[in-house]
matplotlib code that plots the C-alpha trace (Angstrom):
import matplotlib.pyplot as plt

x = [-60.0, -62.1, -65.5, -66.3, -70.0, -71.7, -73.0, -72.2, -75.0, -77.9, -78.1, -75.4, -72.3, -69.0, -65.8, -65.3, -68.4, -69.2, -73.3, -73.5, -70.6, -69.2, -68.5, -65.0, -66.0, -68.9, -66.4, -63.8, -66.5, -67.5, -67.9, -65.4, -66.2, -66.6, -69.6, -72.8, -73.6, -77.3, -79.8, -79.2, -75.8, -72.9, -69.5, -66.7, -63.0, -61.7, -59.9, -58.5, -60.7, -59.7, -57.0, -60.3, -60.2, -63.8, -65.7, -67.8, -70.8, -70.3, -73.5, -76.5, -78.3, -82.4, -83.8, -87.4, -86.2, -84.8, -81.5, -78.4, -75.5, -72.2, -70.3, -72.6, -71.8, -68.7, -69.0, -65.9, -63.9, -61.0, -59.4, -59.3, -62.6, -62.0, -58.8, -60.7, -63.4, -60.7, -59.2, -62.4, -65.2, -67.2, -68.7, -72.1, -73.8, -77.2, -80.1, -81.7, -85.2, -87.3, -89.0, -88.6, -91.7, -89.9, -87.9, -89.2, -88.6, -85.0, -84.8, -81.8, -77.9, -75.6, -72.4, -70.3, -71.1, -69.5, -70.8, -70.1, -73.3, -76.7, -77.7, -74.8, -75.6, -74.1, -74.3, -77.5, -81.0, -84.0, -83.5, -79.5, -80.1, -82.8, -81.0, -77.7, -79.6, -81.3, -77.9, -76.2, -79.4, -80.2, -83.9, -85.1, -86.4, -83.6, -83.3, -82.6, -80.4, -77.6, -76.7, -75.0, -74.3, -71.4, -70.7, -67.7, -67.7, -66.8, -65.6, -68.1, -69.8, -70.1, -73.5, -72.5, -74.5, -74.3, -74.0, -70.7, -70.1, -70.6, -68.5, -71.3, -70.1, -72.2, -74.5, -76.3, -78.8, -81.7, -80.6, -81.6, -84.1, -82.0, -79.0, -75.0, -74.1, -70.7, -69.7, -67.4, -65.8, -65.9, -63.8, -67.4, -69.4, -69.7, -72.3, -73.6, -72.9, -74.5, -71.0, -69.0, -66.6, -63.2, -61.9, -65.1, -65.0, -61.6, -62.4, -65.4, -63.9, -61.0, -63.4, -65.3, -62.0, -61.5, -64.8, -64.7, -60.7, -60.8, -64.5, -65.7, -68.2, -69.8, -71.6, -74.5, -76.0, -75.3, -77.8, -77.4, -78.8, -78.7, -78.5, -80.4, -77.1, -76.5, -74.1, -73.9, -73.9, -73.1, -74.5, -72.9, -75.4, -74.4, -76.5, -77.4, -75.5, -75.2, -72.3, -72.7, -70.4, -70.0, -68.9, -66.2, -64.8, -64.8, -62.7, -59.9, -59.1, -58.3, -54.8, -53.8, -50.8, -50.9, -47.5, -45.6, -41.9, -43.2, -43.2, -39.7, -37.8, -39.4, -38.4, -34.5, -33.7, -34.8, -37.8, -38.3, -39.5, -42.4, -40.6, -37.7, -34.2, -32.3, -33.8, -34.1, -33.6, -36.5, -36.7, -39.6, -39.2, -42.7, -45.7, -47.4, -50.1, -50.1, -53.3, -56.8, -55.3, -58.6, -57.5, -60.0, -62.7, -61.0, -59.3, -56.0, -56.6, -54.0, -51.0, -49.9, -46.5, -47.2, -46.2, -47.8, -46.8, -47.9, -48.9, -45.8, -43.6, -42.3, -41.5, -43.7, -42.5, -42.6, -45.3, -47.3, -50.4, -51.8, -55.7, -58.5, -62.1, -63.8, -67.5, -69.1, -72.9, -74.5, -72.5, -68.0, -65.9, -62.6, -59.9, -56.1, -53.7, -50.6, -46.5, -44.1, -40.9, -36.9, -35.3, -31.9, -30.6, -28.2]
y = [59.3, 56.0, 55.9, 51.9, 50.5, 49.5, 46.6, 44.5, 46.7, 46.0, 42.8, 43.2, 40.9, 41.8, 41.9, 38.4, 37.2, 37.3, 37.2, 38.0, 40.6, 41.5, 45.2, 45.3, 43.9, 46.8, 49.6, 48.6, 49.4, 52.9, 55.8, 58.7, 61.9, 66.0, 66.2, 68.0, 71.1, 70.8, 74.0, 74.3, 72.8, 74.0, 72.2, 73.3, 72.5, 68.7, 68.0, 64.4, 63.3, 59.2, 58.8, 60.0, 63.0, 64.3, 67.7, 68.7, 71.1, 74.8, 74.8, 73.0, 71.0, 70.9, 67.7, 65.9, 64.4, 66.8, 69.5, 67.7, 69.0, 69.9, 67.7, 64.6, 63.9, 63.9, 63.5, 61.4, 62.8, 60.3, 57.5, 53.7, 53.3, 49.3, 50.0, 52.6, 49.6, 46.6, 48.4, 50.1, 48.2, 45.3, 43.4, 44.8, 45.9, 48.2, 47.5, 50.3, 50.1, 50.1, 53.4, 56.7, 55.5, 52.2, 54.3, 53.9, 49.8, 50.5, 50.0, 51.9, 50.2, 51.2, 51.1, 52.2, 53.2, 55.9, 54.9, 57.8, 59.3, 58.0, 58.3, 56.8, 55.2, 56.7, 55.0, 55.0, 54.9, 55.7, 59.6, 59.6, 57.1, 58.7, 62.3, 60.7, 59.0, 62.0, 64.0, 61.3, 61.4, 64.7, 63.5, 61.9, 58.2, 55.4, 51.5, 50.1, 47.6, 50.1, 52.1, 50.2, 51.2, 50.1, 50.0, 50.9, 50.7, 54.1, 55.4, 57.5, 54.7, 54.6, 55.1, 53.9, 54.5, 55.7, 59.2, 58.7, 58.1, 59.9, 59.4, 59.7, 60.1, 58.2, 60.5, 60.3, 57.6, 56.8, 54.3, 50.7, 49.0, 46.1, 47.6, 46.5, 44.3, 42.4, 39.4, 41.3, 37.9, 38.6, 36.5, 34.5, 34.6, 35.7, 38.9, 40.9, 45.0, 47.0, 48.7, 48.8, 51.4, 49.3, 51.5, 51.4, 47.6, 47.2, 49.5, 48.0, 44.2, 46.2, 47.7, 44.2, 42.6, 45.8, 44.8, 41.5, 41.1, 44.2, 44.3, 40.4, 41.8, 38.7, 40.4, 38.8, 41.7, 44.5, 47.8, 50.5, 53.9, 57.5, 60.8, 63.8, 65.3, 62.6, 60.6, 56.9, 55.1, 51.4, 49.5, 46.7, 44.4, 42.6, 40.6, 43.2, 46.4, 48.1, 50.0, 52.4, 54.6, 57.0, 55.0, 58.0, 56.7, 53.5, 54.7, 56.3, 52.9, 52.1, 51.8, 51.7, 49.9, 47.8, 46.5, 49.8, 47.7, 49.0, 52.2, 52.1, 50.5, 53.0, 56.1, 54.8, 54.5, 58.1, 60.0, 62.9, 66.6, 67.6, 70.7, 68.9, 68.7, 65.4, 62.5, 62.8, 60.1, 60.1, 58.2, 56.4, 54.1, 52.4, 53.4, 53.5, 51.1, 47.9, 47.5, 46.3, 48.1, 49.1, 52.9, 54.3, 53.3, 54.3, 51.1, 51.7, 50.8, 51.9, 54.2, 55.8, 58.3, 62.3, 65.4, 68.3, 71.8, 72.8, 76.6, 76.7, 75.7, 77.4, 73.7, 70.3, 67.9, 64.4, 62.4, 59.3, 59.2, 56.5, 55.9, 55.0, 54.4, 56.1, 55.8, 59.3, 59.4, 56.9, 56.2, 55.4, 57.6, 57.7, 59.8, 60.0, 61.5, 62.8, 62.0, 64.0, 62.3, 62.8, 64.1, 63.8, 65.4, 62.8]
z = [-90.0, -90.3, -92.0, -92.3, -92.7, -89.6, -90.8, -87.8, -86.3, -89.0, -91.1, -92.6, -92.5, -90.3, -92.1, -90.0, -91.0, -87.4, -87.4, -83.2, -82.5, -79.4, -78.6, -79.7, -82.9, -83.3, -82.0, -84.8, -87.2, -85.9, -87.6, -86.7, -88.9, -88.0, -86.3, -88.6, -89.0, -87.4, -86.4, -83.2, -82.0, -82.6, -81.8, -80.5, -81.6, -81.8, -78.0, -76.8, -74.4, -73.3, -76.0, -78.7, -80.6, -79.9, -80.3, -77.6, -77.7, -77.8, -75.7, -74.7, -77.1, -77.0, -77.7, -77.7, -74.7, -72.9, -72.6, -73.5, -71.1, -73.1, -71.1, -71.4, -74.9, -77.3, -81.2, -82.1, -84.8, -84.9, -82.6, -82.4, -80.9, -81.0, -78.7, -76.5, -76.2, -75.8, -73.0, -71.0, -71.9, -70.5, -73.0, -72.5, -75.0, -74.7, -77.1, -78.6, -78.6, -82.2, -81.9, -79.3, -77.8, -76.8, -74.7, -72.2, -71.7, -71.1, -67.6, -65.7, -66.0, -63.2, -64.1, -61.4, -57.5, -55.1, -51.9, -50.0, -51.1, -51.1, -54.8, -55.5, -59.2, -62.2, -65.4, -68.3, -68.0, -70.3, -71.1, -71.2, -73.6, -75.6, -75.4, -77.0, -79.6, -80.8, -80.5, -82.9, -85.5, -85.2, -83.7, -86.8, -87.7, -87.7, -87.5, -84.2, -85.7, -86.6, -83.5, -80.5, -77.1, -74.8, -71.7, -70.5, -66.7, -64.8, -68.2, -70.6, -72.7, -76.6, -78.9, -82.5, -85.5, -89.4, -88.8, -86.7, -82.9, -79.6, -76.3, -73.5, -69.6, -66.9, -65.3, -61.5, -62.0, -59.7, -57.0, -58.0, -56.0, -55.3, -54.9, -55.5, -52.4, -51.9, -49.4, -46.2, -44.4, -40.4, -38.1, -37.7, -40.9, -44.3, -44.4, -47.4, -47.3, -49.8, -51.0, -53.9, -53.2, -52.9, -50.0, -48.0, -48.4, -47.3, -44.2, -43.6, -43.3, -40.7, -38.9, -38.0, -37.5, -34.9, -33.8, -32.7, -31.8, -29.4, -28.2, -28.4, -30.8, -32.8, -35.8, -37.2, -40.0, -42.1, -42.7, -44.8, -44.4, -44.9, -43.7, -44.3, -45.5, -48.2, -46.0, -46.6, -43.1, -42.6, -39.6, -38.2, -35.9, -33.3, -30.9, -28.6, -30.2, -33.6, -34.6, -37.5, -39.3, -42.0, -44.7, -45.6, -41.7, -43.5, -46.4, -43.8, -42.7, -46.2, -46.8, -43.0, -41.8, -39.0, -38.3, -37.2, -38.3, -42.0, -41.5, -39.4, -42.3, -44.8, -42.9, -42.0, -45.3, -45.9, -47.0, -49.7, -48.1, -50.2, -50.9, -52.7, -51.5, -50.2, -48.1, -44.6, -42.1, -39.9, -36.6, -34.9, -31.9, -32.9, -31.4, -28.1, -28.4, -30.9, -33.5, -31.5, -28.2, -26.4, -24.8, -22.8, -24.9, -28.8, -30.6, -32.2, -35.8, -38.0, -38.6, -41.7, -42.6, -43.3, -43.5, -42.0, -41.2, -38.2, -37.0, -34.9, -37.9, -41.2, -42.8, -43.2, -40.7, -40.6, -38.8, -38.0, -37.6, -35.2, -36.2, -34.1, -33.7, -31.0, -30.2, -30.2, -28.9, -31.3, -33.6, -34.4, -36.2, -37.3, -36.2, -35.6, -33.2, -34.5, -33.1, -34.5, -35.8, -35.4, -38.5, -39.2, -42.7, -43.9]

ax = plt.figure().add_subplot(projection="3d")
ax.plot(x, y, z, "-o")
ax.set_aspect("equal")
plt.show()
């Protein structure tokens, strides 16, 4: 169990003598200890949580600045923090303002976005920060200069101090005002989409490609919006059209392949049942329609290898599903169709 001095945080000197730190060098100095016996919080018994041995509260914890959630915090009991750090964190650090009345400064940090939703955000802002603080010094006075926070991207995040170390999980965090946005490449241009989801960006550039290959469509913007049932919608503008979609359509095209000869090699050398057994050989001519076919109004997008057990059948059987994007009053969707394979048990 490690118990070094976290002088790195105050004025003190790092064992490397190094006078700015980074995070790793802070989180090889943490505190890990047995979290305190403290009127009202009570902790549980020491779990793994991340590769960190950590007790979590038996229950709620009432602070100044509101409940503190069991799950939101973790005292660290032991662990290499510096690894956990090295191999999930950022680099970012947090400052920790002088006094609880500074608190509110600390404007909101977004570490990581869902994009199927529209409050999205989940990361730090004023009151996680506060509530952790006064968790870790039990809500009395301290000095700023020894407690850290770091980031660590979708992972919980670490608040450092004398009294040991917590492991705190991103919570839902007011949507920033000038939200995350990425470049999306079209055949034509280079737009910005307000996105961060990897699989609704990869979608999203398909879904232009589909756009302008199978309908001529030239598109010249990008809008986000949302629903009244939380659904994140993604407009694509055109000259004298938009085309908006639910960016969880967006994330079905994810993945997607759109030369059929890949998924006819896979399944002739043989494919596992999900109920076990030997490999079956499963036959597919190739589909009916290529990638970018227009079909009475739906484009073929994609097609993708399953299995699926129909009503009719008492065993999975093997598929492919052959994607498209159909227009439905106002706005696209995805969808697929499904063409049951030829199985041959080897």
């Amino acid at each position: 169990m490690t118990d070094l001095t976290l002088g790195t945080f105050g004025d003190g000197d790092s064992a490397d003598n190094d006078h700015t730190p980074g995070a790793v060098s802070i989180a090889r100095c943490a505190t890990t200890c047995r979290a305190p016996d403290r009127d009202g919080a009570s902790w549980g018994s020491p779990d793994v949580d991340w590769g960190l041995t950590t007790q979590r509260p038996v229950s709620t914890i009432n602070t100044s600045a509101g409940r503190v959630h069991k799950q939101q915090t973790r005292w660290v009991v032991d662990g290499d923090v510096r690894e956990y750090v090295a191999e999930c964190g950022n680099g970012d650090l947090l400052q920790i303002p002088a006094t609880y009345g500074d608190f509110s400064s600390v404007y909101t940090r977004v570490t990581f976005v869902d994009g199927l939703a529209d409050s999205y955000g989940y990361g730090i802002d004023a009151q996680a920060l506060e509530k952790a603080l006064r968790v870790l010094t039990g809500g009395g006075r301290y000095t700023a200069s020894k407690y850290s926070a770091i980031l660590c991207g979708k992972q919980p995040w670490i608040l450092a101090g004398p009294e040991g170390t917590l492991l705190c999980s991103c919570m839902p965090v007011k949507r920033p005002e000038n939200p995350y946005t990425r470049e999306l490449r079209t055949p034509e241009t280079t737009l910005q989409i307000e996105e961060q989801n990897p699989a609704v960006l990869t979608g999203a550039a398909e879904f232009a490609h589909l756009l302008s290959d199978s309908l001529g469509v030239s598109i010249e913007a990008m809008d986000y919006h949302s629903t009244a049932r939380d659904e994140a919608r993604h407009s694509f503008v055109a000259e004298e059209n938009k085309f908006t979609i639910k960016a969880s359509d967006l994330a079905q095209l994810h993945g997607l392949t759109t030369d059929p000869s890949v998924i006819q090699a896979t399944v002739c050398r043989g494919v596992q049942p999900p109920n076990g057994g030997d490999p079956v050989s499963v036959q597919w001519d190739g589909p009916e329609h290529p990638v970018g076919y227009l079909d009475e109004g739906d484009v073929v997008a994609g097609y993708e290898f399953a299995w699926e057990q129909p009503d009719e059948s008492l065993e999975d059987v093997a598929v492919v599903r052959e994607y498209r994007i159909t227009q439905n009053h106002s706005r696209w969707t995805v969808d697929y169709r499904t063409h049951r394979l030829t199985s041959v048990v080897p």
